[in-house]
C-alpha positions in Angstrom: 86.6 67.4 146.5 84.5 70.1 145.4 86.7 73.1 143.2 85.3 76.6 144.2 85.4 79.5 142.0 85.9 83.2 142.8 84.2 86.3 140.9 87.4 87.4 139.6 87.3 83.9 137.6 84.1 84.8 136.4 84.8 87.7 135.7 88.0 87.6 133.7 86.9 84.4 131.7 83.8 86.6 130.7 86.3 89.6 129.8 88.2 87.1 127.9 84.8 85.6 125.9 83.9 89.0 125.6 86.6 90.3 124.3 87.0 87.5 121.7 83.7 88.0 120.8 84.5 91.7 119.9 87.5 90.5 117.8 85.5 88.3 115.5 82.3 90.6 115.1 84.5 93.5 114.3 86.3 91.5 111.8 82.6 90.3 110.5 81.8 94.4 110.3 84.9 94.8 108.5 84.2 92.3 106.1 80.0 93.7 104.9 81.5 97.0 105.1 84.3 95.8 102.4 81.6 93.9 100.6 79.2 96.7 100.2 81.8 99.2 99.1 82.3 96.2 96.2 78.5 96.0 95.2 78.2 100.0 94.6 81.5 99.7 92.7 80.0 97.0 91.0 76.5 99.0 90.5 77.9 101.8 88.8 80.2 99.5 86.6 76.2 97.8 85.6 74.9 100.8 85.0 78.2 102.3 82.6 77.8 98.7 80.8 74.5 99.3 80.4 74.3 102.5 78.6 77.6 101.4 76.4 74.9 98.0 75.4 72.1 101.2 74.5 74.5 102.5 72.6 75.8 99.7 70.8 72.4 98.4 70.5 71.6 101.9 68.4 74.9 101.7 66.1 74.4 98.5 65.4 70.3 99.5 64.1 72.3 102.3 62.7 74.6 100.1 60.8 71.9 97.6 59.4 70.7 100.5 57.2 73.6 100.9 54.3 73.4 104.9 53.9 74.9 105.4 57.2 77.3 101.8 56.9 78.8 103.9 54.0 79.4 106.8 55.9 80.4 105.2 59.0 82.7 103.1 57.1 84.1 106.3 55.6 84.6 108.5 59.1 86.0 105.6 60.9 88.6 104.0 59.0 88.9 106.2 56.3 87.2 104.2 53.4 86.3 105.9 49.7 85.2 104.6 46.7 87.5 103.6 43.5 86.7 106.5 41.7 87.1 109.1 43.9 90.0 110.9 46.0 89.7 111.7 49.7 92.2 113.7 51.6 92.3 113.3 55.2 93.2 116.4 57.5 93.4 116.1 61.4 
């Protein structure tokens, strides 16, 4: 008993293998292109934490000295000595 296929078998299971291929590689494409729109987000979010660390870095060098604590401490939150007045004006 010996089954004999036709082209058209062959040539609609490859359509069908083909065409399932295409499914799942396009879903693979989808998924690096997702992924590298994530890492440049993610790069530019390293690179905006990176100058806020520089920044801190100097404020905190700044801050270690205790002329510029004093004024610091007086700009930001409004500080002043006991014998003095300060009026604040926005």
């Amino acid at each position: 008993m010996k089954i004999e296929l036709s082209r058209r078998f062959w040539w609609i299971t490859t359509g069908i293998v083909g065409l399932f291929m295409l499914v799942f590689v396009g879903q693979n494409l989808l998924h690096v292109w997702e992924l590298k729109r994530d890492i440049a987000r993610l790069e530019e979010e390293e690179e905006l934490y990176l100058e806020r660390i520089a920044k801190d870095s100097t404020l905190v060098e700044q801050l270690s000295h205790d002329d510029y604590l004093e004024e610091y401490a007086r700009e930001q939150f409004g500080m002043q000595r006991a014998d003095e007045e300060v009026f604040i004006m926005k």
